[in-house]
C-alpha positions in Angstrom: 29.9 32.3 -34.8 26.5 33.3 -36.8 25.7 29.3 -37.0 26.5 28.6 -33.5 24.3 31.4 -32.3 21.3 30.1 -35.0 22.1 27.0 -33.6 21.4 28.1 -29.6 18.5 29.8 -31.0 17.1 27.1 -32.7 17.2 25.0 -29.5 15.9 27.5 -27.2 13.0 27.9 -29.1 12.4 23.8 -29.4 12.7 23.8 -25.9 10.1 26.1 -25.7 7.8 24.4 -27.8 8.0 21.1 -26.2 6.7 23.1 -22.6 4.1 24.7 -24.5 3.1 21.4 -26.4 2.6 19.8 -22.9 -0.1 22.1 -21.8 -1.1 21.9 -24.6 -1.7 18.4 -25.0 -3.4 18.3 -21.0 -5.6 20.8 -22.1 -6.5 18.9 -25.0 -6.4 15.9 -24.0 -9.1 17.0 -20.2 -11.2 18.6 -22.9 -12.4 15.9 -25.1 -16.4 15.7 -24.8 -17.3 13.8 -22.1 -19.4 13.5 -18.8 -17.1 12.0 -15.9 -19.7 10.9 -13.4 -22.3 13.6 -14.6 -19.7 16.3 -14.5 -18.7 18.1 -17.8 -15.8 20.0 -18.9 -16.6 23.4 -21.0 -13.4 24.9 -21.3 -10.0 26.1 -19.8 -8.7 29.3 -18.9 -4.7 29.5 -18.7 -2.8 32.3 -16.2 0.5 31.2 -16.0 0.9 28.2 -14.1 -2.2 27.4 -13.5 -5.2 25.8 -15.8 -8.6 26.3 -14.7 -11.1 24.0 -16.4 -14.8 25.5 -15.9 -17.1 23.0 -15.6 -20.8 22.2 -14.7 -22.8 19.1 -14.0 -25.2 17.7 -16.4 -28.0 16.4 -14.5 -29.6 14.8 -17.9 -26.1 12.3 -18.8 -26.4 8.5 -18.3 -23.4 8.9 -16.0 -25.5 11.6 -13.3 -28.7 9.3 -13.4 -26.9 6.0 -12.6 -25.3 7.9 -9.5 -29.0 9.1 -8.5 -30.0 5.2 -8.9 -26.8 4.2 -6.9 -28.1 6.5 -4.0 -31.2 6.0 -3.8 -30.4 2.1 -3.6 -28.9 2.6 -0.7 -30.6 2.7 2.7 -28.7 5.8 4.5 -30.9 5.0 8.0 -29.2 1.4 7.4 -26.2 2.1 7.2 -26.3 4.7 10.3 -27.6 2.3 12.6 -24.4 0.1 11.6 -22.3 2.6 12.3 -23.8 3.7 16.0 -23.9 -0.2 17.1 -20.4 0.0 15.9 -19.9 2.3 18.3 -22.0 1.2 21.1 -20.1 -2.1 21.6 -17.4 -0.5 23.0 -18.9 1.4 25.2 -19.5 5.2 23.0 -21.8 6.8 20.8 -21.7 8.5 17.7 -24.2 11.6 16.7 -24.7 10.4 13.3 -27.7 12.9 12.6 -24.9 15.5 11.7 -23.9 13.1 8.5 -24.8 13.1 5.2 -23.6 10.1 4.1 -23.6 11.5 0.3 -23.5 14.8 0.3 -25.1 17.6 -1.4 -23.8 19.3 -4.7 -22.7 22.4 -1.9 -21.1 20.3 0.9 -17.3 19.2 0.0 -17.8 15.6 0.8 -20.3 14.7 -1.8 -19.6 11.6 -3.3 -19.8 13.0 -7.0 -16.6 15.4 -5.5 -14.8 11.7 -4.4 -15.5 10.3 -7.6 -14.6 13.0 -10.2 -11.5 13.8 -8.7 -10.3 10.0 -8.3 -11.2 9.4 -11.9 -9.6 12.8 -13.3 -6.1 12.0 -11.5 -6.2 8.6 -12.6 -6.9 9.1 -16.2 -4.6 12.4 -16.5 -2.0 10.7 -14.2 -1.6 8.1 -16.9 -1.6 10.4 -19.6 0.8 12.2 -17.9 3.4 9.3 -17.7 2.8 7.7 -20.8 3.3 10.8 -22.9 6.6 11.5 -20.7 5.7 15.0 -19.9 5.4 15.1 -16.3 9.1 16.5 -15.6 7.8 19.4 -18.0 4.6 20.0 -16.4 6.5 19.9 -12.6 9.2 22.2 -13.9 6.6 24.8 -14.5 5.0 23.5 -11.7 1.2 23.3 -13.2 -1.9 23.0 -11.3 -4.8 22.0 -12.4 -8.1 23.7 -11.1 -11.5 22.6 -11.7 -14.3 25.4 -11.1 -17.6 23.1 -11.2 -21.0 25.0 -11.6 -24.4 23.7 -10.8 -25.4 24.3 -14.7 -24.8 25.2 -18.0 -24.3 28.6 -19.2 -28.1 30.3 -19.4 -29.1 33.2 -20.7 -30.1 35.8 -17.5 -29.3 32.9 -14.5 -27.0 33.3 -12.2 -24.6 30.1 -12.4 -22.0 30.2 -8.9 -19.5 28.1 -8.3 -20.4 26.0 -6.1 -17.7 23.5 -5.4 -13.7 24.2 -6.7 -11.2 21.4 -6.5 -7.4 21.7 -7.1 -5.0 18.8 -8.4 -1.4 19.2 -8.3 1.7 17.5 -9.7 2.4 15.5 -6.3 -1.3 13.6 -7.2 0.4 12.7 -10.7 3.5 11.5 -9.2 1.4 8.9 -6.9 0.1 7.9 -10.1 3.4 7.0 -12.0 4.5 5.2 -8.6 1.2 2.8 -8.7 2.2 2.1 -12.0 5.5 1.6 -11.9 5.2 -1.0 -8.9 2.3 -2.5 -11.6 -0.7 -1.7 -8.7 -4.1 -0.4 -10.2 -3.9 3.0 -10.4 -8.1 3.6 -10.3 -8.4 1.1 -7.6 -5.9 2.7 -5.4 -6.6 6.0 -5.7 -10.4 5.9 -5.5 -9.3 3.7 -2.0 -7.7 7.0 -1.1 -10.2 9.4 -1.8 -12.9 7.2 -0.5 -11.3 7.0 2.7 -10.1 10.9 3.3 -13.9 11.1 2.5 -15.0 9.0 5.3 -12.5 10.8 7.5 -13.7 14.2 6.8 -17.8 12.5 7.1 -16.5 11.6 10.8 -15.0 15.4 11.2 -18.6 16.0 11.0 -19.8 13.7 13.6 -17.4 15.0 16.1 -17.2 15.0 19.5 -18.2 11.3 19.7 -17.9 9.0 22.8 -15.5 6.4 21.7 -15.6 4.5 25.2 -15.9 4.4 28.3 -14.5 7.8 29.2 -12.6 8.7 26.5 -14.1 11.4 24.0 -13.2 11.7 20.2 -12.4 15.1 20.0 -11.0 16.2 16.6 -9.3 14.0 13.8 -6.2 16.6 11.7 -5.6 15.3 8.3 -2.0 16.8 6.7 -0.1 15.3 3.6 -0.8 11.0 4.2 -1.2 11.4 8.3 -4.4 11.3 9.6 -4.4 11.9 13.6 -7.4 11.2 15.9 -7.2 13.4 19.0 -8.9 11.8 22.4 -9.7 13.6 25.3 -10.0 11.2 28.6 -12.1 12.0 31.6 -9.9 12.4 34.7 -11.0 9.6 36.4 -10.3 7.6 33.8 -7.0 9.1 33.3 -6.1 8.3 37.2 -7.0 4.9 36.8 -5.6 3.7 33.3 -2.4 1.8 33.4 0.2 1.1 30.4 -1.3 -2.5 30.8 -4.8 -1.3 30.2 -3.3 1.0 27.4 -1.9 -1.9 25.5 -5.3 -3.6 25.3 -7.1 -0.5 24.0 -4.6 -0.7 21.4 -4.9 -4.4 20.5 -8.1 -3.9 20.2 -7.8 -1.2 17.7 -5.1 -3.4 15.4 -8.3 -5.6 15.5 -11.0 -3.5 14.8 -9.0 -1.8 12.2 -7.9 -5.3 10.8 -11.5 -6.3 10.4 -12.5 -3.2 8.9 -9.8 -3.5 6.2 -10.9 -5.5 2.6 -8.4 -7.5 2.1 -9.2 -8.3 -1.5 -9.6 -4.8 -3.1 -5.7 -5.0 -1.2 -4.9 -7.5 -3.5 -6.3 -6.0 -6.4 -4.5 -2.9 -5.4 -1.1 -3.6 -5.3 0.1 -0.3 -5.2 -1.7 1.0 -2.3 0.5 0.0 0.9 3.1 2.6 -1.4 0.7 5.1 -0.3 2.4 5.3 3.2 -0.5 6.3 4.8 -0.1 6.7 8.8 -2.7 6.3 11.1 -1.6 8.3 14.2 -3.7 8.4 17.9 -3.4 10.7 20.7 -4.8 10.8 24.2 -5.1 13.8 26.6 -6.1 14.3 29.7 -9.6 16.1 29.9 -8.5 18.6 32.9 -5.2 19.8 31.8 -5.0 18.4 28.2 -1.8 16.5 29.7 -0.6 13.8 26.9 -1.2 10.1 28.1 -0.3 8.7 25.1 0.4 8.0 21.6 0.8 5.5 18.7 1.0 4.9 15.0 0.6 2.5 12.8 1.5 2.0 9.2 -2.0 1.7 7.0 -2.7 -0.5 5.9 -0.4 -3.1 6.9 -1.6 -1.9 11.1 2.3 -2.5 12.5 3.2 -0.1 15.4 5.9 2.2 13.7 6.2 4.7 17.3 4.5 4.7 20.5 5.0 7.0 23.7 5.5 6.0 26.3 7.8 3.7 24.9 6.1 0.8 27.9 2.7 0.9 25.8 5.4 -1.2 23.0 6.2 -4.4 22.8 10.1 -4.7 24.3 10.5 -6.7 21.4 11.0 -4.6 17.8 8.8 -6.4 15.1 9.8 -3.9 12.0 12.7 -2.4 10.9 13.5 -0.3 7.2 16.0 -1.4 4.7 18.1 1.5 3.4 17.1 2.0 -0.6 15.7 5.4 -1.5 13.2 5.1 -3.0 9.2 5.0 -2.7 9.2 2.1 -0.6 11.9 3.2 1.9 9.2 3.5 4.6 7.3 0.8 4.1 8.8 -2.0 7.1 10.1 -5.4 6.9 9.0 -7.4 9.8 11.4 -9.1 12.0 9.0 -11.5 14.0 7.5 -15.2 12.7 5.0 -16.2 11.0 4.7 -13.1 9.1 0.9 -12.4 7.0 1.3 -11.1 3.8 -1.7 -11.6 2.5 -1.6 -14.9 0.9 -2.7 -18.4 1.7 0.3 -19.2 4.0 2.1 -17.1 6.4 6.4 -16.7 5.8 8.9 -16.5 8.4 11.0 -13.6 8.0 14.4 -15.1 8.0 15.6 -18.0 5.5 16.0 -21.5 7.7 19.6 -21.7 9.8 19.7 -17.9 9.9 19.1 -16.2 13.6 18.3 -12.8 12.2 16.7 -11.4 8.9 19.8 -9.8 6.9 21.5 -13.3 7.6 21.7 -15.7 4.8 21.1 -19.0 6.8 22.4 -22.5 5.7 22.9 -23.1 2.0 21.0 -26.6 2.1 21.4 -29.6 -0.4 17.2 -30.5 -1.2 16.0 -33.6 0.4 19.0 -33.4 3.2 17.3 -33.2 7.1 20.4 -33.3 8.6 21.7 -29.8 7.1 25.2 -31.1 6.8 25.4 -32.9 3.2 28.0 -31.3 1.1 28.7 -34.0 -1.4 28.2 -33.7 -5.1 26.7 -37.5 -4.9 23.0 -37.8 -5.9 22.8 -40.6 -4.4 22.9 -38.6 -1.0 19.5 -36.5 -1.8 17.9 -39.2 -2.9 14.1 -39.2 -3.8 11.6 -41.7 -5.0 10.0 -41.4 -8.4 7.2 -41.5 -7.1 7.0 -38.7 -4.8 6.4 -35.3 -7.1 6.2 -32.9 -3.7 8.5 -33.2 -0.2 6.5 -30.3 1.3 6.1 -31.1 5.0 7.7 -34.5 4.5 9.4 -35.2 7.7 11.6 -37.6 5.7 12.6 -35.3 3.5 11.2 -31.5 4.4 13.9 -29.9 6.7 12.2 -27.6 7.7 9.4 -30.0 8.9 11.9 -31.3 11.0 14.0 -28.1 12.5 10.5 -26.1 12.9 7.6 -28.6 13.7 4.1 -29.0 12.5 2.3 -26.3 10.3 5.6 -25.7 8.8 7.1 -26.7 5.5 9.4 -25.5 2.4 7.6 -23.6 0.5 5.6 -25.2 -2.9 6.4 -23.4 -6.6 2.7 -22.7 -6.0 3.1 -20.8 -2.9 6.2 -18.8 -4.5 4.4 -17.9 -7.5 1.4 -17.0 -5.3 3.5 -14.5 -3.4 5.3 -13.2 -6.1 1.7 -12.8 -7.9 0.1 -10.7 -5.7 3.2 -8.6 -3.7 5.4 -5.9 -4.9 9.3 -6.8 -5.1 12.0 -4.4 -5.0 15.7 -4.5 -4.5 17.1 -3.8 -1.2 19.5 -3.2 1.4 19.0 -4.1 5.1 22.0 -4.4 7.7 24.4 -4.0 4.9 23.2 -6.8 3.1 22.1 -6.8 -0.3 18.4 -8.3 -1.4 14.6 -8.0 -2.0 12.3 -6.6 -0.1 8.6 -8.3 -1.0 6.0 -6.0 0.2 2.8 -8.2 0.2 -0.8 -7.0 -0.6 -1.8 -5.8 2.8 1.7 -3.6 3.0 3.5 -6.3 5.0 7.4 -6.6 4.1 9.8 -9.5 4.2 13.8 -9.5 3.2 15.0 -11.9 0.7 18.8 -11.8 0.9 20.9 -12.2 -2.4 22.2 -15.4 -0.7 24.1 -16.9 -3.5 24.4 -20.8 -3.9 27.0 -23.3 -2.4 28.4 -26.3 -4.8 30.2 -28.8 -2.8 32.6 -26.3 -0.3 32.4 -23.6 -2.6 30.1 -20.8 -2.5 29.4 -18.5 -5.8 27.1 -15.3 -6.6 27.1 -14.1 -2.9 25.5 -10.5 -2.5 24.8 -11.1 -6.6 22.1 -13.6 -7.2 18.9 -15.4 -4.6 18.5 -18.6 -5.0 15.8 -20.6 -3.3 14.3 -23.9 -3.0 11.0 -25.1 -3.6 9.2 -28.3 -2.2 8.1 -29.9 -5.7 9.9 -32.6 -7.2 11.4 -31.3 -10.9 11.0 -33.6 -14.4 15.1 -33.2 -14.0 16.7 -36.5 -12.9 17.3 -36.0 -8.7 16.4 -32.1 -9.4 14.1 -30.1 -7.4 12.1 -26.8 -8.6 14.1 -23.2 -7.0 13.4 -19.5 -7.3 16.2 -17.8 -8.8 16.2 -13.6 -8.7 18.6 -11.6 -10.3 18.5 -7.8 -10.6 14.9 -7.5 -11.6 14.7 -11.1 -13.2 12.7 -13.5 -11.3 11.9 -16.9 -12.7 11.3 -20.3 -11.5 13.9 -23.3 -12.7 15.4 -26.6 -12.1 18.9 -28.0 -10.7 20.2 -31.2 -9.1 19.2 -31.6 -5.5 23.1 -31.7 -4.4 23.6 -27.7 -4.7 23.7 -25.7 -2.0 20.6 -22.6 -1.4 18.8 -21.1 1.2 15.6 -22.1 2.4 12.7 -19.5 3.3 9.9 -21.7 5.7 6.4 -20.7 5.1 3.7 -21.7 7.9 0.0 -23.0 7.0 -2.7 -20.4 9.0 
């Protein structure tokens, strides 16, 4: 009895060590000497929950002067005017007097603010999931606050606070999702903060004339949804029809599209698991009667609602697949050719199929009638002295069932898109497969199709198995991309087996 209680004991109190060693070690571990963008960290002050880190900035580091240099580099009156013809070709204006494009040391949206908090949850996000505390720190649920000072303690000088900032356990959970989808966790999180930035700068700035009768009027920002509230003049109100509504808001997809750097996308892989929203609303200027409505998934710009429902397409071009997970709302798209960021576009069913979960035809390589079965090699043959059937009409199937621009896709163009997307296993309609979330936070579904030899069909709902275009050193054997669980790789087979076929389309 004695040893079982010493024993209970004896765990209790290692359980409480381990909790108090991980506050410990974040405190630590935020308090090794250094300036993070000119702002130091003196010391930390612990009341239960909460860690306050007092800090002040240090106007003589390396760090403060190259963000001085970095302003004063920068033409603000430039980059003003950009922003007011921006406005003016579509008919509004913008009052950009009431900006500061960088901020003072007292106004929230400094840029030093942006910066220092970006880095801090990046570097203490990874810490975080590295050293495998985060379950303890979100049990006790910490916070982290940073009281940031103008200076240093002096001697008989008053020294406010002039700017606090708050982290939370939530930040650190974005961080171990970037990583765990293998995105770049300082990339995508200064993207984040750099744009809640720019949409509290255009808080600022508001009302604004953003056309021809239609008035900005206030832009709410809660958890990842950021909503832009319009107010339209009544005669405009009268007039608009849902026809004229879907051009204003293809021409947002557009100028929202252009806006968007599709490289730092790449480089950021893990920011379309942001799920950030981008949600617009229109109200009549008389009796603030709702016109209409829409959102669309950031950043891959696909309509997720509308209201009225006639201002959508009649046609659905997304749809979820069912895992729960961080990706759940990120949307496959249903329609053809679908972008996903890369150097070809990718149809968004596998060749034979008529909707996305479907597996298609299970295709011998080389056949363009779509109805070999035979184990002959003779029947898929290939000369020597072709090393690639990609858009081949003699051989390329799907050069001949879908036209020009279209072909099967290369090992290059596979390897590509695996490169630069994030995969993840899947269920859509039942079905069992991937879903590939490419760069710009565009989905397709890869279904676990299995592969056909002869009449028989094996590894249905298990394994996906898909051909590529390029001619293998195997004798009558083409290149395929096999995916199994999490294993993806790239290997050889005779051209007589049965797989599915995904078409890609040049731009």
């Amino acid at each position: 009895m004695i040893r079982c209680f010493a024993l209970v004991i004896v765990i209790l109190l290692s359980h409480i060590t381990i909790k108090a060693s991980a506050i410990n070690d974040l405190i630590e571990y935020c308090q090794l000497p250094n300036s993070i963008y000119g702002i130091n960290i003196d010391y930390c002050q612990v009341e239960k929950n909460i860690l306050t880190f007092v800090c002040h900035i240090d106007k003589e580091s390396e760090t403060y002067r190259s963000y001085l240099k970095m302003i004063s580099d920068n033409d603000s009156e430039s980059i003003k005017r950009n922003i007011e013809e921006a406005y003016e070709q579509y008919g509004g204006s913008i009052n950009t007097q009431n900006i500061n494009l960088y901020g003072t040391p007292y106004d929230d949206t400094w840029i030093l603010y942006m910066l220092f908090k970006s880095k801090m949850i990046t570097n203490i996000g990874q810490f975080i999931y590295y050293r495998k505390i985060g379950s303890e720190l979100r049990e006790k649920k910490v916070r982290l606050q940073f009281n940031i000072k103008e200076t240093d303690l002096l001697k008989g000088t008053p020294n406010i606070i002039i700017h606090r900032m708050s982290i939370d356990m939530s930040d650190f959970d974005e961080v171990a999702i970037i990583i765990k989808y293998g995105g770049n966790v300082g990339e995508v999180i200064k993207e984040k903060y750099k744009m809640l930035r720019g949409i509290r700068l255009n808080q600022k700035a508001l009302p604004t004339q953003a056309g021809l009768g239609i008035t900005l009027d206030s832009i709410r920002i809660k958890d990842n949804t950021i909503t832009y509230c319009g107010v339209v003049s009544d005669f405009v109100a009268n007039a608009i029809s849902m026809e004229d509504m879907k051009e204003i808001i293809q021409q947002m997809q557009l100028n929202m599209d252009v806006a968007i750097d599709k490289e730092k996308l790449k480089k950021a892989k893990g920011f379309p698991l942001l799920n950030m929203k981008m949600e617009y609303e229109w109200y009549k200027k008389s009796n603030k009667e709702k016109i209409a409505s829409i959102t669309f998934a950031y950043p891959s710009l696909e309509i997720l609602n509308a209201w009225p429902d006639s201002i959508k397409s009649k046609e659905p071009t997304i749809d979820y697949t069912l895992e729960e997970d961080e990706t759940r709302n990120i949307p496959i798209c249903v329609y053809d050719p679908v972008d996903l960021g890369g150097s070809v576009t990718w149809s968004s069913m596998n060749l034979g199929a008529n909707k996305v979960e479907e597996c298609g035809g299970l295709f011998g390589c080389g056949d363009i009638t779509g109805n070999l079965q035979s184990r002959n090699s003779v029947d898929y043959y290939i000369p020597d002295t072709i090393k690639s059937i990609k858009g081949n009409p003699l051989y390329d199937i799907v050069r001949c069932i879908k036209g020009e621009g279209w072909h099967m896709p290369s090992v290059e163009e596979w390897k590509e898109l695996l490169n630069f997307a994030t995969v993840v296993q899947a269920t859509y309609k039942g079905v069992a497969g991937y879903k590939i979330i490419g760069s710009n936070g565009r989905a397709i579904f890869l279904p676990k199709n299995g592969f056909r030899d002869g009449d028989k069909e094996f590894d249905k709902s298990y394994c996906g198995f898909y051909w590529s275009s390029d001619v293998s050193d195997l004798t009558n054997g083409n290149d395929f991309l096999y995916m199994h669980e999490g294993f993806i790789m790239i290997d050889e087979c005779p051209r007589w087996r049965g797989m599915s076929i995904r078409p890609v389309r040049e731009y």
